[in-house]
VMD Tcl script that draws the C-alpha trace (Angstrom):
set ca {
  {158.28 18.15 46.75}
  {159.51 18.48 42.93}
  {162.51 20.70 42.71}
  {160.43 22.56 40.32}
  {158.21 23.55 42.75}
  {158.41 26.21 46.02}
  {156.36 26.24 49.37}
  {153.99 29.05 48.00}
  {153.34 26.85 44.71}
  {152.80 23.52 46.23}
  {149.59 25.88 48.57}
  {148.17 26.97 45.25}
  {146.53 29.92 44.38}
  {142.82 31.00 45.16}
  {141.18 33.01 42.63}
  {140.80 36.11 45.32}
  {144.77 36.16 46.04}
  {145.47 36.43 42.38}
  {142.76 38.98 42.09}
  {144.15 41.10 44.90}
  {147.49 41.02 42.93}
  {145.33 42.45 40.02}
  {144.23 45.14 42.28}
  {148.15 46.21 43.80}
  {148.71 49.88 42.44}
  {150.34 49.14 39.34}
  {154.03 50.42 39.91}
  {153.80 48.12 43.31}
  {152.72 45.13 40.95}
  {155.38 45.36 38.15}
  {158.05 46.15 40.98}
  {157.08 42.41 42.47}
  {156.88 40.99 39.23}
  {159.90 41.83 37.71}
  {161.65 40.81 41.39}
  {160.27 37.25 40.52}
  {161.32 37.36 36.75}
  {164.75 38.66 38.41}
  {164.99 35.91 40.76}
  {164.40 32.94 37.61}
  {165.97 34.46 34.47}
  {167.88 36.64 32.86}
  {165.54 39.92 32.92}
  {167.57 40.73 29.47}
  {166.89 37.65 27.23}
  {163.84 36.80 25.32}
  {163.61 33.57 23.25}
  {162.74 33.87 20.03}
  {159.90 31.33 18.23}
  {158.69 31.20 14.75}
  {155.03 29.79 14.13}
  {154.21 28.38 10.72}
  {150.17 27.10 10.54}
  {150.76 23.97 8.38}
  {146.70 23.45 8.27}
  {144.63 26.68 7.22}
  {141.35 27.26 7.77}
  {137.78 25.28 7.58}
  {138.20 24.42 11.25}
  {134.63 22.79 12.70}
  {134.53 24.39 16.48}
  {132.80 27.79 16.82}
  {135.45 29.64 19.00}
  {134.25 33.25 18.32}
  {137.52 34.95 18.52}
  {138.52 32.63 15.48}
  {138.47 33.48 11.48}
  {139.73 29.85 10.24}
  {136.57 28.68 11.53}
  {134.08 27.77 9.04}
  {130.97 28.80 10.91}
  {132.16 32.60 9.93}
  {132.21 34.74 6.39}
  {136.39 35.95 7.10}
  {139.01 36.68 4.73}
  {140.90 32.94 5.56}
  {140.38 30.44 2.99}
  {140.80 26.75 3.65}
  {144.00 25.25 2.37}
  {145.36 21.34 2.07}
  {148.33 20.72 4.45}
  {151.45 22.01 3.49}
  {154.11 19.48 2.29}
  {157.07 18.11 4.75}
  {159.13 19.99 2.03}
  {157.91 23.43 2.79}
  {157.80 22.60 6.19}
  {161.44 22.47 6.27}
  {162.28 25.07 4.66}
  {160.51 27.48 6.11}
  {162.14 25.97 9.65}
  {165.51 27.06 7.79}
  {164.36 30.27 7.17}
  {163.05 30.67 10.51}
  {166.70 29.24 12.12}
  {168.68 31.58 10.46}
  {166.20 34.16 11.62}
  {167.19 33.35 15.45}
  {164.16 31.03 16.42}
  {165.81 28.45 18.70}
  {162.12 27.05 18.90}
  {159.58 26.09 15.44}
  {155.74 26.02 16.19}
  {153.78 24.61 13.81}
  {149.70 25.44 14.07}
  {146.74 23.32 12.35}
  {142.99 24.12 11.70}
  {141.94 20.68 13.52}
  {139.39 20.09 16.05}
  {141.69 16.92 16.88}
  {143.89 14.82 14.62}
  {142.97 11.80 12.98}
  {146.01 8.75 13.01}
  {146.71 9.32 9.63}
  {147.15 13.50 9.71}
  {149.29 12.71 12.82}
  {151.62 10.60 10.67}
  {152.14 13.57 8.61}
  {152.97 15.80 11.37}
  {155.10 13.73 12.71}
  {157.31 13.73 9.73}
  {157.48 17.61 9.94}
  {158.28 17.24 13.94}
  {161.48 15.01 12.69}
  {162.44 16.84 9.76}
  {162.27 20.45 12.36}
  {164.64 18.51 15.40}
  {166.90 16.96 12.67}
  {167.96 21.07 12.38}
  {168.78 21.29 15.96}
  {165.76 23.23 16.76}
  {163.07 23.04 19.33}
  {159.72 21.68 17.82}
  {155.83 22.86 19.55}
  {152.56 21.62 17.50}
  {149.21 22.94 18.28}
  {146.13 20.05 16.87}
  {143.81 20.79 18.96}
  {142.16 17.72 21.32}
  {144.87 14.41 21.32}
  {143.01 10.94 21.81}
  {144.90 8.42 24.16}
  {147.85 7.08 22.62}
  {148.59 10.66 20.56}
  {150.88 12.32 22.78}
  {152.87 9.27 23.49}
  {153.50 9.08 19.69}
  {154.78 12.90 19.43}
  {156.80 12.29 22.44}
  {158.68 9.35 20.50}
  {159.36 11.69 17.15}
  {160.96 14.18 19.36}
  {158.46 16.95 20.32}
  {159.22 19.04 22.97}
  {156.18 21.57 23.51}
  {152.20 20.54 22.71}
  {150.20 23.54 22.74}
  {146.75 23.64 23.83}
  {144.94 26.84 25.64}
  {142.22 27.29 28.19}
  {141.47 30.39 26.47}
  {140.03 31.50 29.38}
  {137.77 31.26 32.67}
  {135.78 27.75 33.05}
  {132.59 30.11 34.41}
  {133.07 32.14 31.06}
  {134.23 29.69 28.49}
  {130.47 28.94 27.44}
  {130.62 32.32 26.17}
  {133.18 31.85 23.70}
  {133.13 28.25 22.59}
  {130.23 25.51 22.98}
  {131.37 22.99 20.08}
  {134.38 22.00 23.19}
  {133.99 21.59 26.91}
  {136.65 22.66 29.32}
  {137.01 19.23 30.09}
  {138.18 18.25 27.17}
  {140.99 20.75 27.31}
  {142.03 20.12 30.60}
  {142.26 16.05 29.44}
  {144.14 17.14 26.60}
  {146.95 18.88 29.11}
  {146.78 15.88 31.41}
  {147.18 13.52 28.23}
  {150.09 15.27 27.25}
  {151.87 15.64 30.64}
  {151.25 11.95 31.00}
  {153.32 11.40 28.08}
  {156.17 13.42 29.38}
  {156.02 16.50 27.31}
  {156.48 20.36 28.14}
  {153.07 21.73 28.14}
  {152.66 25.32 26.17}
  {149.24 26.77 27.78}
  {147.77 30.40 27.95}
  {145.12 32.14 26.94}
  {143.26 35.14 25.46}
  {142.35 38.37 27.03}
  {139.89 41.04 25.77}
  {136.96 38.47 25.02}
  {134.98 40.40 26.88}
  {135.80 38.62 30.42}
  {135.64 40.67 34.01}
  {138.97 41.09 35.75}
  {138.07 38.60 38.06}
  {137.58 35.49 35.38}
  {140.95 36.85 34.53}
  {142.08 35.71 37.91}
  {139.89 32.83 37.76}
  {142.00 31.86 34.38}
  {145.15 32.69 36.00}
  {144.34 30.30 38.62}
  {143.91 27.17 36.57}
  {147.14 27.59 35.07}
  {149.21 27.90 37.98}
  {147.65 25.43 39.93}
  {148.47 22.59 37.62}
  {150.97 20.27 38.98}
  {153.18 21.27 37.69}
  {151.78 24.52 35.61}
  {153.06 25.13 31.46}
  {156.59 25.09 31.06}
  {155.48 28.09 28.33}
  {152.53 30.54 28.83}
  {151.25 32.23 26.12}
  {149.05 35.21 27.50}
  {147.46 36.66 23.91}
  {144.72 39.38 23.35}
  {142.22 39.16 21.03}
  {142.45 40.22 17.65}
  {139.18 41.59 16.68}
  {138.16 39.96 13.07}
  {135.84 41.34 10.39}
  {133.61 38.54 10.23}
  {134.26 36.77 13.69}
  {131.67 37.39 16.76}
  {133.94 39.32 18.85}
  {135.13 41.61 16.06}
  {133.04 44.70 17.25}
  {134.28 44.19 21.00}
  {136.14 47.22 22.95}
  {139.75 47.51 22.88}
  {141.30 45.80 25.59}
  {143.30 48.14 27.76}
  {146.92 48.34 27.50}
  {147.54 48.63 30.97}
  {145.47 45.50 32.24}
  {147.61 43.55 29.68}
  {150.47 44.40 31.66}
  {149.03 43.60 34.51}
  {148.18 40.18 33.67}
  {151.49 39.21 32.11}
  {152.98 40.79 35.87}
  {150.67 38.16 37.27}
  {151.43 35.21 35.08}
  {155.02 35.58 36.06}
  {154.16 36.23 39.77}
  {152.32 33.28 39.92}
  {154.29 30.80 37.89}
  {157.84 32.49 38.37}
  {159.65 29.40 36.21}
  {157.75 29.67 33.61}
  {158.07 31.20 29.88}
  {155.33 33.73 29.40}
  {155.42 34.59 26.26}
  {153.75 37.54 24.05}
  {151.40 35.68 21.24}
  {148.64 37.22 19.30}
  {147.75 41.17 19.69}
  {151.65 41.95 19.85}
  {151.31 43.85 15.98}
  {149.15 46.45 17.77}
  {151.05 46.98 21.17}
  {153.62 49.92 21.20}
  {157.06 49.42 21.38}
  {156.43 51.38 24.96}
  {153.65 48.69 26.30}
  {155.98 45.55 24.92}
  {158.65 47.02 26.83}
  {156.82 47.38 29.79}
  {155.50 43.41 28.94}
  {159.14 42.77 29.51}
  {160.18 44.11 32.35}
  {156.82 42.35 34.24}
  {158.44 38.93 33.77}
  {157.75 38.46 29.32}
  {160.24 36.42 28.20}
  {159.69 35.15 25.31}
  {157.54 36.31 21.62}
  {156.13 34.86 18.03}
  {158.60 36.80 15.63}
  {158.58 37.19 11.76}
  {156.21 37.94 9.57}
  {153.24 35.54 10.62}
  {151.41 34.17 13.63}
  {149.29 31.95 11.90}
  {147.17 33.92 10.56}
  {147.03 37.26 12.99}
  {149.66 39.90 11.75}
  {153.06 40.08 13.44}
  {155.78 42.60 13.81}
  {158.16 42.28 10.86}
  {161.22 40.85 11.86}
  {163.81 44.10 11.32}
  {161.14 46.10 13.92}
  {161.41 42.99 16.39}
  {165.28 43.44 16.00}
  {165.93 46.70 16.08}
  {163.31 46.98 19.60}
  {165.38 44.63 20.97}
  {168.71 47.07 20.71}
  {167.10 49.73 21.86}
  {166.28 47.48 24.73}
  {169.55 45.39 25.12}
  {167.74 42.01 25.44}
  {169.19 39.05 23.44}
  {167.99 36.11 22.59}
  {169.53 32.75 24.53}
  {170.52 31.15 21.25}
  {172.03 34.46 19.10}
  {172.42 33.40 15.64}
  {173.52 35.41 12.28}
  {170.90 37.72 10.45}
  {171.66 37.16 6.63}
  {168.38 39.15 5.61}
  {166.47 42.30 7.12}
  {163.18 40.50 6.76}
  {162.38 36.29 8.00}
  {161.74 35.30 4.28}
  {158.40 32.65 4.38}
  {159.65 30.33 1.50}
  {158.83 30.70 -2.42}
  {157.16 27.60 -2.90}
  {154.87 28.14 0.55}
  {151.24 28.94 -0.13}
  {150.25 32.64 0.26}
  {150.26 33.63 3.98}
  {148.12 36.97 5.27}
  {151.25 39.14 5.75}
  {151.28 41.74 9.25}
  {149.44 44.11 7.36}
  {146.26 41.62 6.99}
  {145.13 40.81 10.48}
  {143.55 37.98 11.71}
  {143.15 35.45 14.10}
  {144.72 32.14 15.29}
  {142.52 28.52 15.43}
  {144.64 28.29 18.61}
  {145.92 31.59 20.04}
  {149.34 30.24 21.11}
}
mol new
graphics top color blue
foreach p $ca { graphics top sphere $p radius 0.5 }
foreach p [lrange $ca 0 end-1] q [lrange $ca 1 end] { graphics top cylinder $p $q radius 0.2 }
display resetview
């Protein structure tokens, strides 16, 4: 048995057992969740990442939850690459900000050898600052992930998005196959795998579960789980679907962090609408880690002075505490114009 792994992980988890934990009353459920969360962390840190997308828009799949595809009329226009040089400064900005970990997001259905080369120069340029480095470029090829395991990358981030039964609802232009052979490519290679999903695309509670399921059953599951909710798009397919229930969100962060208790389950897109109330309530369920700053991609994000100042009223802390020497995470001059938290959107990748 891996030292990583308990008893109750090595059995696995049927759909119907993480369904029934859907189903607890919901004090009983955040009362076993946060014992879990107690039992692996500290219940008062949350570590801080910043997410810069590096490739914007003009993205080939079809996932309807997604603006930077170009199958839909949205606000997000398609931009080159950004330059090593911005790259590293806005990792600066983003270290002095507190970010102990710098994601970096791009519009690709998979990388070609030669766009790889370029983000590997931004992974080295990020770890030469001491920081933590996580890329999201959609599908790898054999061979990829070995290469961004040799320029230092710790975290690859690729999603299941959700249910397998309900995927063909959402995306057709990618099988869940090739996902799943994406994770296995890059746990092959030896890197931390950074996997979640989306919630509110119109799934039952039960493909919820279903979703759930996949994740923790991996051997071993992410070493980061991003559980986002949709962020309905003018434009997009999904943008005229209901608002998903704050409540249920809980509930399904609870059971991420019931279910893989070691884990980092982290609040991604959908945070900028959330209360300060519901994100607290995200925390003590077993969240323990959240996007900060002024982007996520290209879906709006708390500013970074709220973040801070809900984190006093709180008393969490970040593992890595660093100095503040501005009220706002600054995205660098010379970086192309960014949708600001005041001009939602969407991710290519919710991460």
């Amino acid at each position: 048995m891996s030292p990583r792994t308990t008893p109750r992980e090595q059995k696995g988890w049927h759909p119907t057992e993480i369904l029934a934990l859907y189903e607890l009353p919901f004090m009983d459920l955040l009362w076993r969740a946060h014992d879990v969360h107690r039992q692996h962390h500290d219940v008062n840190s949350v570590q801080l990442s910043s997410l810069l997308s590096i490739k914007t828009g003009g993205c080939p799949e079809d996932c309807t939850y997604c603006p930077q595809s170009s199958r839909y009329q949205t606000d997000v226009e398609k931009e080159r690459i950004l330059s090593v040089d911005v790259v590293r400064e806005a990792a600066k900005a983003a270290q002095a900000g507190g970010a102990s970990r710098f994601c970096m997001g791009a519009a690709w259905r998979s990388p070609t050898e030669a766009q790889l080369d370029q983000v590997i120069d931004m992974i080295k340029e990020v770890k030469s600052l001491g920081m933590e480095a996580c890329v999201t470029l959609g599908m790898l090829k054999d061979g990829q992930a070995e290469r961004l395991k040799e320029a230092g990358l710790d975290y690859y981030n690729h999603n299941l998005d959700t249910a397998e039964e309900f995927y063909s609802e959402i995306i057709t232009t990618r099988r869940y196959q090739d996902r799943i052979d994406t994770l296995d490519r890059v746990q092959k290679a030896g890197l931390n795998t950074c996997s979640g999903g989306i919630v509110g695309l119109g799934e039952s509670r039960a493909q919820r579960a279903q979703f759930i399921a996949q994740l923790a059953n991996r051997k071993p599951y992410p070493e980061s789980v991003p559980i986002n909710q949709l962020v309905r798009v003018k434009g997009t397919p999904l943008a005229d679907n209901d608002e998903f229930d704050e409540f249920e969100f809980v509930r399904t962060i609870a059971v991420a962090r019931i279910t893989m208790p070691k884990a980092a389950v982290r609040l991604s897109a959908g945070r900028s609408s959330m209360s300060d109330s519901t994100q607290a309530l995200c925390f003590f369920a077993g969240a323990n880690s959240i996007f900060y700053g002024e982007q996520l991609l290209t879906t709006g994000n708390p500013q970074f002075a709220a973040d801070q100042a809900l984190f006093a009223r709180l008393n969490l802390h970040s593992p890595t505490p660093r100095t503040y020497p501005h009220p706002d995470l600054a995205i660098p001059e010379n970086c192309p114009k960014r949708q600001t938290a005041t001009e939602p959107a969407s991710l290519l990748e919710y991460l």
